[in-house]
C-alpha positions in Angstrom: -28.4 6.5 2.8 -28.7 3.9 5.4 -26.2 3.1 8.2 -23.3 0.9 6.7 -21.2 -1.2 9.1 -17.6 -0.9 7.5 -14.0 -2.1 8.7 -11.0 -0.9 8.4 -8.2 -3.2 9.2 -4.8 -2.3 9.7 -1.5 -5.5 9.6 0.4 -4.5 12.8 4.4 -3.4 11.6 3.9 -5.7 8.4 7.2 -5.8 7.1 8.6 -6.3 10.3 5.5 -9.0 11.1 6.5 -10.9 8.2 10.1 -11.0 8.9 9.4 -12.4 12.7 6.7 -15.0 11.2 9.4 -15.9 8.8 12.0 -16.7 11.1 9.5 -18.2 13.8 10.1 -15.1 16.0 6.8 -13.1 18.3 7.2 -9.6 17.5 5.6 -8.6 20.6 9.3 -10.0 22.0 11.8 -8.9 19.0 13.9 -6.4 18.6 13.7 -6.5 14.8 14.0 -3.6 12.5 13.8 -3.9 8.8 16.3 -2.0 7.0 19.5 -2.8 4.5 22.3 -2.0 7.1 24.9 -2.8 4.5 24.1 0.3 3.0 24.7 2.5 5.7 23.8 4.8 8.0 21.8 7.0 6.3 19.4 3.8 4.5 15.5 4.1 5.5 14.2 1.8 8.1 11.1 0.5 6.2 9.4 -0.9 9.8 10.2 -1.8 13.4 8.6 -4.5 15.4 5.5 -3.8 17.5 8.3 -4.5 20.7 10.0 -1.8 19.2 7.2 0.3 19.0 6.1 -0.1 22.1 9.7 1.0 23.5 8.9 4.1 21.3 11.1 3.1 18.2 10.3 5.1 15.2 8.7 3.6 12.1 9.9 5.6 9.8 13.3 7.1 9.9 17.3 6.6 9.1 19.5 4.0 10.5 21.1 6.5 12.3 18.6 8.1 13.8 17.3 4.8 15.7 18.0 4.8 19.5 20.8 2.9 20.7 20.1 -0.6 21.3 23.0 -3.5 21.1 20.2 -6.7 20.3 18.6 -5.0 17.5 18.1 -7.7 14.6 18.4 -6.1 11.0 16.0 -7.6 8.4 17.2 -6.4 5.0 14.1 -5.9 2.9 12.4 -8.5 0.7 9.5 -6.3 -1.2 8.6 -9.6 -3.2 8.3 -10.9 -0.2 6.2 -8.5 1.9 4.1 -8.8 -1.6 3.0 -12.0 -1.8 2.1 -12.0 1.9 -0.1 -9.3 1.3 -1.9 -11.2 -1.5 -2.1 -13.9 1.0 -4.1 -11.5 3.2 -6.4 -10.3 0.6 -7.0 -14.2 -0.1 -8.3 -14.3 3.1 -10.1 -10.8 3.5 -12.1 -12.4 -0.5 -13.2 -15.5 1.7 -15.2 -13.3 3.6 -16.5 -10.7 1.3 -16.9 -9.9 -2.7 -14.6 -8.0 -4.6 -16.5 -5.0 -5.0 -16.9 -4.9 -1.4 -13.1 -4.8 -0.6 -11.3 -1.3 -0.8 -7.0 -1.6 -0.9 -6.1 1.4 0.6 -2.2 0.6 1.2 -0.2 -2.3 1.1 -1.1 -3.4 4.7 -4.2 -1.3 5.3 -8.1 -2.0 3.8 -11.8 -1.3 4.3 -14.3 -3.8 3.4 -18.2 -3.3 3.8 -19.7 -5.9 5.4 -23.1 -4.9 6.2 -24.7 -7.1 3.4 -22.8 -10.1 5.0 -23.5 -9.9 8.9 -27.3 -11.7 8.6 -25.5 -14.3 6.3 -22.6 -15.2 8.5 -25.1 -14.5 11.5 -23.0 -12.2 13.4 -22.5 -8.7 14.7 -19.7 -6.5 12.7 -17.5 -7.0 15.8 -17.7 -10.9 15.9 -17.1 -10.9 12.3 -13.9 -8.4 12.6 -12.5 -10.9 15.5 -13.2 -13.8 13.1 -11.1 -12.1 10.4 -8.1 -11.0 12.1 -8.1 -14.1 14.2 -8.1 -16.0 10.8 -5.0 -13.7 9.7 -3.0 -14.9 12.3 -3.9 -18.5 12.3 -2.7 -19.1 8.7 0.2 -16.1 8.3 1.3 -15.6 12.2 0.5 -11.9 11.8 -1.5 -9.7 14.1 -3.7 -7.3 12.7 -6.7 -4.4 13.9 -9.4 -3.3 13.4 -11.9 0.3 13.2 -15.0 -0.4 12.9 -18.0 2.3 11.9 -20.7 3.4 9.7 -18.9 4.9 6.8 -15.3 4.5 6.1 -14.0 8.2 8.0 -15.3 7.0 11.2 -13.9 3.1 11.1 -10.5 4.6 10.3 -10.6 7.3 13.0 -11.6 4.0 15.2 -8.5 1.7 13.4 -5.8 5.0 14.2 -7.1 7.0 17.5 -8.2 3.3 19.7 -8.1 0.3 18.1 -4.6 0.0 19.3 -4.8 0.1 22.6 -7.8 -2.4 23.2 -7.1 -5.7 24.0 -9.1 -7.3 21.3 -7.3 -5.2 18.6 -10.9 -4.1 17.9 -12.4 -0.4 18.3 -15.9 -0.4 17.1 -17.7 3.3 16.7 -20.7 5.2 15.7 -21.7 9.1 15.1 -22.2 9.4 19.3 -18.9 8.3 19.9 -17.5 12.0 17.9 -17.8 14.3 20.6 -16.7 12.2 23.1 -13.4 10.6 21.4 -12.6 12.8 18.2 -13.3 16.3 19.5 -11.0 15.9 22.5 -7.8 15.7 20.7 -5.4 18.6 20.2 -2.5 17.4 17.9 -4.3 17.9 14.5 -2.3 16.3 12.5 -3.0 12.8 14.0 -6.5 13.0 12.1 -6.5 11.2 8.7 -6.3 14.0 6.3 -4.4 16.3 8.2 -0.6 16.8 7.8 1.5 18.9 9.2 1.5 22.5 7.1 -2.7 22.1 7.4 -2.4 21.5 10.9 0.1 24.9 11.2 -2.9 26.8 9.1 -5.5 25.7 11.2 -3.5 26.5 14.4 -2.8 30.3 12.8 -6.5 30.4 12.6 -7.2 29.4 16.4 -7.8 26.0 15.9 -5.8 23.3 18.2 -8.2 20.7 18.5 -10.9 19.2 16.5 -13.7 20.2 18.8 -12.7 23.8 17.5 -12.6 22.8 13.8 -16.0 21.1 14.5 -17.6 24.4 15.4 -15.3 26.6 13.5 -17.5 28.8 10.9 -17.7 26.9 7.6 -17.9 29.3 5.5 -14.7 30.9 6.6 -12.7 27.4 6.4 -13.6 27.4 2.7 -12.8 31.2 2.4 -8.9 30.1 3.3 -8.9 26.2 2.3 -11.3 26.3 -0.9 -13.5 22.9 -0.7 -10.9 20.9 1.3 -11.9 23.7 4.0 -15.4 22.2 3.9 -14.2 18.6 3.8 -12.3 19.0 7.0 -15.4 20.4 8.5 -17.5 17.2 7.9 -14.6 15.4 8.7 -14.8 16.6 12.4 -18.3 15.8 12.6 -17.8 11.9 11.1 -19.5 12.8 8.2 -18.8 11.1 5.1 -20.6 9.7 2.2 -18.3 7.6 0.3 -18.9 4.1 -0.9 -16.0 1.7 -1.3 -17.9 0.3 -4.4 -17.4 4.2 -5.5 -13.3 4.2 -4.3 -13.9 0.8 -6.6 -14.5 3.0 -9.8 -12.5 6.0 -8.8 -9.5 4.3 -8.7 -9.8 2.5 -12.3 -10.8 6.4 -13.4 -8.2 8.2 -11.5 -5.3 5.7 -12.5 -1.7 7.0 -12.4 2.1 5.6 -12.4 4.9 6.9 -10.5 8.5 6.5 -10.0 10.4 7.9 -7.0 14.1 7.5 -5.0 15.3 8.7 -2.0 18.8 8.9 -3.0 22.3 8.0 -0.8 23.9 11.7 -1.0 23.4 14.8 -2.2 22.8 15.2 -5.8 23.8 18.5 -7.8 21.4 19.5 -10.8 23.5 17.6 -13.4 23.3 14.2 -11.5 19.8 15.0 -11.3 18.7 15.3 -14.3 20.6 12.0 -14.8 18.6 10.5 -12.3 15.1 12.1 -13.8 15.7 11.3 -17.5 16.6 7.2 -16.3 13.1 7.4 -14.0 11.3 8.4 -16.8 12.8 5.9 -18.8 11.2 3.0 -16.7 7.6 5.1 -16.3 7.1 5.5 -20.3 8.2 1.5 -20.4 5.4 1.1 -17.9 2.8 3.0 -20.4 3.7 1.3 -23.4 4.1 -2.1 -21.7 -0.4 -1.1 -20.1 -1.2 0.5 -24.0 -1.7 3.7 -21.7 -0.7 7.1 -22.7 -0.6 10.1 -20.4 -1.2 14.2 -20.7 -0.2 15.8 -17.0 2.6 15.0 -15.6 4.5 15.8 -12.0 7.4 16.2 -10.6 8.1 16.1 -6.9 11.7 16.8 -5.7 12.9 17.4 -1.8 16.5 19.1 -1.1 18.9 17.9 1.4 17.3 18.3 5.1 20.1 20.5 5.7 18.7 23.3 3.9 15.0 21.7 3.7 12.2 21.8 1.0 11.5 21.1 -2.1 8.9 21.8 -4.8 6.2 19.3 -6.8 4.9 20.9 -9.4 2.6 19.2 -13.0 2.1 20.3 -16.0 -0.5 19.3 -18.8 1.0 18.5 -21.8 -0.5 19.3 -25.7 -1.6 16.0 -26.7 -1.3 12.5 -24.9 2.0 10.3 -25.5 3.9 7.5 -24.0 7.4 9.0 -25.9 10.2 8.7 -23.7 11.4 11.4 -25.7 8.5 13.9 -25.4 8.4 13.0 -21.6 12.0 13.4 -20.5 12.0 16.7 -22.3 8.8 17.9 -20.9 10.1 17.0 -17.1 13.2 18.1 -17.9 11.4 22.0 -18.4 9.5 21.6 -15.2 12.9 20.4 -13.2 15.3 23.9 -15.0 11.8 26.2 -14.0 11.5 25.1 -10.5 15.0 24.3 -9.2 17.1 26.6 -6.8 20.4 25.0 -7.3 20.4 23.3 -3.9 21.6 19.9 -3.3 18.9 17.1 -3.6 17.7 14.0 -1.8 14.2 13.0 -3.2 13.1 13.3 -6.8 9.5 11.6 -7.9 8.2 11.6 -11.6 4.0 10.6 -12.0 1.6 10.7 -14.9 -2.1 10.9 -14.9 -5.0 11.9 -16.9 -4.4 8.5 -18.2 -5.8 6.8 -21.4 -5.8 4.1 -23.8 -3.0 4.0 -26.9 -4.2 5.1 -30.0 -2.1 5.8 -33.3 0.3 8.2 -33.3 -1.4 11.5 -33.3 0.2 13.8 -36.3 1.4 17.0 -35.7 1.9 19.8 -38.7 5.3 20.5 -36.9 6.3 17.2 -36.0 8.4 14.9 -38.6 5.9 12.0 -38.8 8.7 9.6 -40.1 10.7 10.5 -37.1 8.0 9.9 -34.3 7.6 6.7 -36.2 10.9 5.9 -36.1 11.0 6.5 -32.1 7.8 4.8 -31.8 9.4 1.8 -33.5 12.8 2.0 -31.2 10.8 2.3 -28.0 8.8 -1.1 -28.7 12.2 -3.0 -29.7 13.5 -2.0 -26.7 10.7 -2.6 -24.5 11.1 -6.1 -26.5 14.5 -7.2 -25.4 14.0 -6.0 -21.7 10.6 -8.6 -21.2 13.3 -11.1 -23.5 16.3 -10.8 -21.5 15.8 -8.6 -18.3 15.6 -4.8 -17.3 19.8 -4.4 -17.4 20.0 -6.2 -21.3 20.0 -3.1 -23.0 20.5 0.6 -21.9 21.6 4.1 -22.0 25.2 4.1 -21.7 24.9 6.7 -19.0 24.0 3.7 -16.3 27.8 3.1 -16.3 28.4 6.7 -14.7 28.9 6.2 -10.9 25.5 8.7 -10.4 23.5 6.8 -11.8 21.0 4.3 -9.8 19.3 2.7 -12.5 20.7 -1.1 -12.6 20.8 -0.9 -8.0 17.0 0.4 -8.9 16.3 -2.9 -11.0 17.2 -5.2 -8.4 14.5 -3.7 -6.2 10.7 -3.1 -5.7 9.5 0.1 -4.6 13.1 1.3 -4.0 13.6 -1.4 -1.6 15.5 -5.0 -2.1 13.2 -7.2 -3.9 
């Protein structure tokens, strides 16, 4: 395969970006953080500005747990907001390239391959990175950087490990730059694909930097890791032979929906499975509303940090369905299997192994009146809501002070909408 020239480009702090272009602010000089101080201490602080950053600010953490700083400027969040500005961005990123050329790997983060487009706009991948971001914060007031390299692994190893700290915003790498930039470093985990139980395996195994997973036995790695064990090996070398025309196709093949909270207190197991039967409520909405149906599902759940962990475990189910009925019950069995009676903080719900509606499938021990009844009730329902809002008709258990459900429909993403 020949040698691709593919960028990887990164919106600095986005939410926090937006927030300081909204309110004609630099956030190179703001103290801004975005998070919903009126509710609390413990709320999630969605983003801090690059300032903030740069005075080694967390990210990603509690109000609390920020550093004490009396100008701070509290953003409460606006997903809509933070949404259209992204579609804004990928307006600009499609007056550069095609489509099928453009990979959305996050919300503020995407890869596009531009080596069929350098001869046309008469440039090198570098000039046409500057032009890009330079375009970005023209029309938007948002800074943005770049990786740049010849498959997508290496331009985000340039985007994470040095675009940051050049001047341009700009680090632009190729397979010789591997042993000199990637091998050196020692904390694992800051290597896309790494977290941090892989990086305590590796560790147990002798390895604390990449240049020692790079020339760690292969055959062993896949011995303790299965394939990922292989994976990581090519990943410390740069090698990698995805297209983003492929991640095109794999992502309309490997679709899935998910639903998840980080919730205010502690939950016991009977608020929870409050709180699991209402998130499936709004993921088999979502099916019907997409004429999808799914067969595996997951559940993720995290306790309270005071005691720490969790479990996330799926199941594949009979036959593929989109009853809210059917669902609830099946996560519900996952949820009484798995759970250790500790207090929670974090419950997710997904499905996948996605496909398109069909009739009802009949079952010999299945009423088939009574699946057409349900069928019939969720589609009225479904009805009304698209009519007259999520919050016009409900289960009466979203009166109960546990529940979260009408908060949840005034947000995005968990987050004020």
């Amino acid at each position: 395969m020949s040698e691709r020239k593919i960028l990887c480009i990164d919106l600095k702090s986005f939410y926090a970006s937006v927030e300081c272009a909204l309110r004609g602010l630099d956030p190179f000089l703001t103290p801004l953080v975005v998070a919903d101080k009126g509710r609390g201490g413990g709320s999630i602080v969605l983003a801090v500005s690059p300032y903030l950053r740069k005075l080694g600010f967390p990210s990603r953490c509690r109000i609390y747990e920020l550093p004490e700083k009396t100008d701070l400027i509290f953003a409460k969040p606006r997903m809509n907001t933070y949404i259209e500005y992204a579609i804004k961005v990928l307006d600009i990123y499609l007056d550069f390239v095609s489509d099928e050329d453009l990979f959305v790997y996050s919300i503020d983060e995407v890869f596009l391959d531009v080596t069929n487009y350098l001869k046309y706009y008469q440039s090198t991948a570098e000039e046409l990175a500057k032009k890009i971001l330079k375009t970005i914060e023209e029309k938007l007031k948002i800074s943005a950087t770049c990786g740049i390299g010849p498959n997508m692994l290496i331009a985000k190893f340039a985007l994470d490990l040095e675009s940051k700290t050049t001047k341009t915003g700009i680090a632009n790498w190729d397979y010789t730059d591997i042993p000199e930039k990637l091998w050196p470093i020692k904390e694992l985990k800051k290597i896309w694909g790494i977290g941090t139980r892989m990086e305590r395996n590796l560790n147990r195994l002798g390895i604390h930097s990449v240049y020692d997973l790079a020339h760690y036995d292969v055959k062993r790695l896949k011995k303790h890791f299965g394939v990922i064990g292989v994976e990581l090996s090519n990943h410390a070398h740069g090698r990698d032979k995805s297209l983003i025309q492929d991640q095109q196709q794999l992502k309309s093949i490997n679709q899935s929906y998910s639903v998840g909270q980080v919730l205010f207190k502690d939950y016991g197991k009977k608020s929870a499975m409050l709180i699991i039967k209402e998130m499936v409520d709004d993921l088999t909405r979502r099916l019907r509303l997409n004429k999808k149906m799914c067969q595996t599902i997951r559940l993720a759940v995290s306790y309270s940090k005071e005691y720490g962990g969790g479990f996330s475990r799926q199941a594949r189910l009979l036959e593929k369905t989109n009853s809210t009925t059917k669902l609830i019950k099946a996560f519900l069995e996952i949820f009484n299997k798995f759970y250790e009676n500790k207090p929670l903080r974090k419950i997710s719900v997904s499905v996948t192994n996605l496909t398109t509606e069909t009739t009802i499938q009949l079952n010999l021990f299945e009423d088939y009146q009574s699946q057409n009844i349900e069928k019939m009730l969720d589609s009225a329902i479904d009805e009304i809501k698209l009519d007259y809002g999520k919050d016009a008709i409900d289960r009466a258990t979203v009166l109960l002070d546990e529940s979260t459900k009408r908060q949840r429909n005034q947000t995005v993403g968990g987050h004020n909408a």
